[in-house]
Every structure is written in structure tokens, then in C-alpha cells.
N, C-alpha and C positions, 0 to 999 in steps of 0.2 A: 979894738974899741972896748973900753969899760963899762959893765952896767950901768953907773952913771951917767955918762956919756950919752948911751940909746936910750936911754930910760929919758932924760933932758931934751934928746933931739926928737924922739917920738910926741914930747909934748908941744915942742917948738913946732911938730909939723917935719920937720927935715932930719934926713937920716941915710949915711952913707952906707949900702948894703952889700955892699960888694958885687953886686950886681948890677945894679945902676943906683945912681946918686937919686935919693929919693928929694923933693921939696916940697910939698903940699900948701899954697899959700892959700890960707884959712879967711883971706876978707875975699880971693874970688867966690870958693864953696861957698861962703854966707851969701854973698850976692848972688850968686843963680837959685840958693837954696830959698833967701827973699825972692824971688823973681818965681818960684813955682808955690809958693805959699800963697802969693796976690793971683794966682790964677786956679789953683786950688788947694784950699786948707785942707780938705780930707786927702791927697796924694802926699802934699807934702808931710803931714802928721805919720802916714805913712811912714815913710821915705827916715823918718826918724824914729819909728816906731825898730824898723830895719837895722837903722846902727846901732840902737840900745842893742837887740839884740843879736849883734854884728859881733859886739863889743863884750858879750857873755860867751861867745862861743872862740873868739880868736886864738886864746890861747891852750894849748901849746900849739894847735896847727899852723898859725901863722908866726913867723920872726916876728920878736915886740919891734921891730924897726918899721917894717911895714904898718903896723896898727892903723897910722895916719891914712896911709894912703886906703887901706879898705875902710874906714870910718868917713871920708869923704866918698868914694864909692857907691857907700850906700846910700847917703845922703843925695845922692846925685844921678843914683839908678833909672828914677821914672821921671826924670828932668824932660824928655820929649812931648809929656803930655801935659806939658806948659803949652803947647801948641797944637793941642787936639782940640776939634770941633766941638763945641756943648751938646751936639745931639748922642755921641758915643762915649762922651765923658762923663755924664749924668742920665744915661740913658737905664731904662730900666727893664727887667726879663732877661733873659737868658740873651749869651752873645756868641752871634752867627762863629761861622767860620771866617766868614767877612771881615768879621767885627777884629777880632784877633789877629789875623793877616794887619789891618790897620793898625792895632794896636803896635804889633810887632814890629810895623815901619816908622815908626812914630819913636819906641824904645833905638832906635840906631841914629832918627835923626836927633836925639840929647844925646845918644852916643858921642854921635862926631862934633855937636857942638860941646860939649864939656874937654875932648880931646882938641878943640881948636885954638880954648880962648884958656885953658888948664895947664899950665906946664910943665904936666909931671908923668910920664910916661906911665910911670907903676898904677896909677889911676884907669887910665885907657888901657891899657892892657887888663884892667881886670873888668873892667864896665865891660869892653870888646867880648871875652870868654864870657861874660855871665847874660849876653845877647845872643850867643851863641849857644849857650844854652837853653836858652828862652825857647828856641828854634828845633828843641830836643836834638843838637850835635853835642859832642861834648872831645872836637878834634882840638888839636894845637893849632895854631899859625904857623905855617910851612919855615917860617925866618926865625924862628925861638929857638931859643938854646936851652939847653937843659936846665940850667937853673933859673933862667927865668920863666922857664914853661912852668918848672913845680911850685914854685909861689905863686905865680898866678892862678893856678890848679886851684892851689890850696887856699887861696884868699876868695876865690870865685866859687870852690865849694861852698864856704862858711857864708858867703851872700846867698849862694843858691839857698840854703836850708831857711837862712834868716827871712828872705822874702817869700817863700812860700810861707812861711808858720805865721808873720805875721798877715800876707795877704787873707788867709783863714779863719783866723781869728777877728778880722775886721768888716764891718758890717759895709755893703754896697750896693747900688741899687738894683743891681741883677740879680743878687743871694745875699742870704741871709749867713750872717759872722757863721763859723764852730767852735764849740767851746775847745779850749786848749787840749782836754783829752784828745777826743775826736782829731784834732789836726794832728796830733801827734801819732795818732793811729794810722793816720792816710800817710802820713812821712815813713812812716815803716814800712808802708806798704809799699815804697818804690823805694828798693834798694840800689835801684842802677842808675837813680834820678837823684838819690840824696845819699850822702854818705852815712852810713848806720851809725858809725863811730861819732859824729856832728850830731845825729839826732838823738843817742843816746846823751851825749852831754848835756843839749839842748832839754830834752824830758829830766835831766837832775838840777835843772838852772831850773825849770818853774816847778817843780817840787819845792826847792829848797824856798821862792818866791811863795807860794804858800803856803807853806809852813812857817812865816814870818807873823799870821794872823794867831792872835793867843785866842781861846777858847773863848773869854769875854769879849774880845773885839769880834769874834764871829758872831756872838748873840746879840753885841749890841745894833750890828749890820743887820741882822733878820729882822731884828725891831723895825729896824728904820724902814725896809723892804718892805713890812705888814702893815705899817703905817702909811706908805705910796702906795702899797696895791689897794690899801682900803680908798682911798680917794681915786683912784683911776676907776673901782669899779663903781662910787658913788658918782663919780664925774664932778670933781670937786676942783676946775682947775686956778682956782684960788688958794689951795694949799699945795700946789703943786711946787712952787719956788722955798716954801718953808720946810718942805720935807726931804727935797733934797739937800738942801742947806742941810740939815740933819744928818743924814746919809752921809755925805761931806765927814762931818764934823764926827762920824762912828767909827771913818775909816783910821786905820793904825799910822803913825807918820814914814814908817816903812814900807806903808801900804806898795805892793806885788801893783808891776807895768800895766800888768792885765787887766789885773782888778780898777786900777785909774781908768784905764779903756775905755772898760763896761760901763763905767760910771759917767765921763764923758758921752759916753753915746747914749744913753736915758736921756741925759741932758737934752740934747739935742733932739732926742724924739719927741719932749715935752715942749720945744721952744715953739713960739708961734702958734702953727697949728699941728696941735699934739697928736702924734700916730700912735694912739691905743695900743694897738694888734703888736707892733716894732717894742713900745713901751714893757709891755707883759712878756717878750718872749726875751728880752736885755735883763729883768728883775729875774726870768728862770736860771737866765746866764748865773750873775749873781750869786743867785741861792745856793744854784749847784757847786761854785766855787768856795763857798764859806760853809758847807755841810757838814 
């Protein structure tokens, strides 16, 4: 096969691997991907927060032929909790051992519905391994054969890394986000859980994401920061829509995944009714990333 070739069929979604014929048909991923967005936006934002950075770390570990199939993967990771009860899915404080067991049967039953209604095996075989990993195993499937065990290894690695950094960095109601340092510090610190060499990558992809801020767009972000922190401490929530817009308008148009995040998530602690305490500790986020 010619670079062209995989290079064309990876965008199409399909790609002969020598392994198994890959197909990834992109209107079903859209529709379950709709289908867990209408039941929840912050999973599913998620879930795409994942294959961005699914999609920074794949290569070289994964053949560009696969690309498809672990970019739908991700996308389609926490599809189970499309059908998780509201009290464990927005629940708030820390979660049981309960709470996780639930979750964790909940992750196998999007498992096997994405494997049911999906027809692309390279897909299920990586969501399978990356449930199994969930599980702290990290065995084969007794019927794999060598070359498909090691791609799926290695594409179910690159999910494993991508969904913990972004689960961390993402604020929910049992804890509170960690800056990108921080989660990258915890990811070093399980070598036998994340591959060093993936989270090494992974720490030179948001270097390089922040380093894309020029010195002036960092000052003009703290502007903007000092200007919201000053109306949150006067409680001013009439300039609260103006000064984000502002914010908005400071960030660089290369503006780094992360940095959009943070900034979506302010948002959101200001809508309705505004969380102070959430609001202050997303502006430290911030700060400390444009420093």
C-alpha cells in the first residue's frame, strides 16, 4: 500500500491493515457521539477532549492506518454513561468504591453496544483492552494473535494516557480539575499504568501548546483575569458576560486545548447561578498557565 493510499483511506475512515480490514463508518460514531452529547455535554466534551489528544500522541505508536479506528475509540470510550442514572452521573463528593464498580459496568455496557451496532472490529478490540484496563488488568484476549494484540496494545495504550490527562485536567463534581503540570506529574508516577515513553510525548505536546501564547497575548489574558477577578470580588454580575467576551477576544487564535478548557469552564461557573469559590480557583488555573 502507498502513503497515498493510507494516508486517503485513514481519512475515508477505511484501511486495509494487513491485519484485519479496517472500516470505521463515521455517520454511526457521529450518531452515538449525538446520542451521548443529548444526555451529557460535559462526558461527551470529554470524550472529545480524548481524541484531540488521542490524535497528538498516535503517532509513531500507532500505524497511520489505524488512526481512524482509535479516533473513533475515543470518541466513543464513555458512551455507557449515556445510560447512567442522574444521581451517579452528576453526583457530587468523592465516589464510593460502589460508585466505580457502577461506573465500570456501565463503561462495558457502551462497550458492547458500540461493538454491536459498529462494524469494525479494530474499534472493539481497542474500547474491549482499554475496559480492561479500566479494571487495572492489562492481559490479552486468550484468541489474539500477535499482531493484533500489539496494536491494540498500542492504540489502547495511547487511549489509556489520553483519558486519564484529560479526565484530570477536567473539572467534575466530585473534584476539582488539575492543572496540566500536576496531571502530568501523577502520569509519571504510574509507570506500569501509563507508558513513560506516551507520557513523555504527551508533556512535549503541551509544552509545545504553550508556548504558542507570545508574551503579549499572556499580558493581555492577565488583563482580562484582573479585570473578572475585580468584578467577582465586587460581585458585579452585570459585567460578568462583558468580561468574558474580553477574555475571549485576549485569547491567541492558536489558542492551546487547554487553555479553551479553562476558559469554557469560567464560563460555565458564571452561567445562571454563578460559583464564586469554582470561578476563583479556574482564573488561578489560568494565571498559572499564561505566567
Amino acid at each position: 500500500m502507498t502513503v497515498e493510499t493510507a494516508e486517503q483511506q485513514e481519512h475515508d475512515g477505511t484501511a486495509d491493515c494487513g491485519v484485519w480490514p479496517i472500516h470505521v463508518p463515521s455517520h454511526i460514531v457521529q450518531a452515538l457521539t449525538h446520542l451521548l452529547e443529548f444526555r451529557d455535554r460535559k462526558t461527551a466534551d470529554h470524550c472529545k477532549d480524548v481524541a484531540r489528544v488521542a490524535r497528538a500522541l498516535a503517532s509513531p505508536t500507532v500505524p497511520p492506518p489505524y488512526h481512524a479506528a482509535l479516533d473513533a475509540a475515543a470518541r466513543l470510550h464513555d458512551l455507557g454513561k449515556a445510560a447512567m442514572p442522574d444521581a451517579l452521573l452528576v453526583k457530587c463528593g468523592p465516589l464510593s468504591s460502589v460508585d466505580w464498580d457502577t461506573i465500570r459496568e456501565y463503561t462495558w455496557m457502551g462497550v458492547n453496544l458500540v461493538s454491536a451496532v459498529l462494524p469494525c472490529a479494530a474499534v472493539g478490540s481497542i474500547l474491549i483492552r482499554h475496559a480492561v484496563w479500566l479494571r487495572g488488568s492489562v492481559s490479552e484476549p486468550a484468541d489474539a494473535d500477535e499482531g493484533e494484540a500489539s496494536v491494540v496494545a498500542a492504540a489502547a495504550a495511547v487511549l489509556a494516557v489520553a483519558d486519564a490527562y484529560s479526565s484530570m485536567t477536567t473539572e467534575y463534581p466530585y473534584r476539582k480539575a488539575r492543572t496540566p503540570q500536576t496531571a502530568l506529574r501523577e502520569l509519571r508516577g504510574e509507570p506500569t499504568r501509563f507508558r513513560p515513553d506516551l507520557v513523555e510525548q504527551l508533556a512535549a505536546h503541551v509544552e509545545k501548546e504553550s508556548e504558542g501564547i507570545s508574551p503579549p497575548d499572556r499580558m493581555h489574558i492577565r488583563r482580562a483575569l484582573d479585570q473578572l477577578s475585580g468584578a467577582l470580588m465586587a460581585w458585579d454580575p452585570e459585567q460578568f458576560g462583558l468580561l468574558l467576551f474580553r477574555l475571549r477576544n485576549s485569547l491567541p487564535s492558536d489558542r492551546p486545548a487547554d487553555l479553551e478548557l479553562r476558559v469554557t469552564h469560567l464560563q460555565d461557573a458564571l452561567a445562571d447561578e454563578a460559583d464564586l469559590s469554582k470561578a476563583v480557583l479556574i482564573i488561578s488555573e489560568i494565571r498559572e498557565m499564561v505566567a
